[in-house]
N, C-alpha and C positions, 0 to 999 in steps of 0.2 A: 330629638333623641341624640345626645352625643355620643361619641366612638366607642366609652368604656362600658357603659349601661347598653348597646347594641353589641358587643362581644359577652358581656356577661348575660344576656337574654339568648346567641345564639351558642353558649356553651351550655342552658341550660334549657334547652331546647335538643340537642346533637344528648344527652344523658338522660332524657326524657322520653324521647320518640322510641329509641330501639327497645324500651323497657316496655311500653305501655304494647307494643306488638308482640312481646316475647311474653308476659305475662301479668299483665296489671301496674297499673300505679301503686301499688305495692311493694313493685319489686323493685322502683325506683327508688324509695324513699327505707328500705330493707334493711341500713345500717347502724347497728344501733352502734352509740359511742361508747361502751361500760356493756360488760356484759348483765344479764339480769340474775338476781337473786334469786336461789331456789330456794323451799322453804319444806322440810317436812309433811307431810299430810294429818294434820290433827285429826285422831279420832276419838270417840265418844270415851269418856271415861266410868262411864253407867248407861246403866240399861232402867226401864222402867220393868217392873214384872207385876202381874197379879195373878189373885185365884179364886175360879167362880165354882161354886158349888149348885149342882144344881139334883133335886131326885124328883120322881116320878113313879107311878103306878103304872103294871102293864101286865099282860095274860099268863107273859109268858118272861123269863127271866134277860132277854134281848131284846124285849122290848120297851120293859121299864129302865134300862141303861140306855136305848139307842133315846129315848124319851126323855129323861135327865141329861142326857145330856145337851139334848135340842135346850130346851130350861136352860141350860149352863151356856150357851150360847146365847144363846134371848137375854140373859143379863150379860156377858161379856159386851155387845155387840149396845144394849142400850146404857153401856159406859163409855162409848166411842172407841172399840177396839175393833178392829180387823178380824174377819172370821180366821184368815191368814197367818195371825200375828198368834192364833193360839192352838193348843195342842191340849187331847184330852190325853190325862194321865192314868190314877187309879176308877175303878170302877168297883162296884161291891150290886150285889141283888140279895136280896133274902126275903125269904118266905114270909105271909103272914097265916098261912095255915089251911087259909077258907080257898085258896087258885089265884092267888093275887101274889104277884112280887112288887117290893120294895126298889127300885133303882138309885143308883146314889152315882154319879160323875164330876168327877175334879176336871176341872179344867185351867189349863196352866197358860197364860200368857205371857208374852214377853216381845219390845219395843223399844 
């Protein structure tokens, strides 16, 4: 090994040691030449949304809504949506006269 390549190995040896004790070889190598580009955070410019309909029969008029709406969920959910991803909106029950109600649940998603 000659003089210059054994001064250039122990100056970078003397700027190596005290880093790698103080915090990583990281901190050694820490300088960047150009500072770095920052760049905005893209975000979504659309959303996906849909709407499941779903009704149901039930004794009592909370029942055939809490029941369409399960229905409305059972088809959200086998179009790969998130139970999460959705929100039931309107609701409607009515009579058919004999002790039976009608349930009817919108259910609104969006992703």
């Amino acid at each position: 090994m000659n003089r210059s390549s054994a001064l250039r190995l122990r100056a970078a040896a003397a700027l190596t040691v005290p880093a790698l004790l103080l915090g990583g070889a990281g901190t050694a190598l820490a300088a960047p030449a150009t500072p770095a580009r920052t760049t905005p955070a893209r975000t979504a410019a659309w959303t996906e949304t849909a709407v499941f309909v779903g009704t149901a029969h039930g004794h009592t008029p909370n029942s055939a809504i809490v029941a369409a709406g399960e229905v409305a969920y059972t088809k959200a959910v086998s179009a790969f949506w998130l139970r999460s991803q959705c929100n039931i909106g309107l609701t409607n029950a009515t009579s058919d006269g004999i002790g039976w109600y009608l349930g009817e649940a919108r259910l609104y998603c969006r992703r």
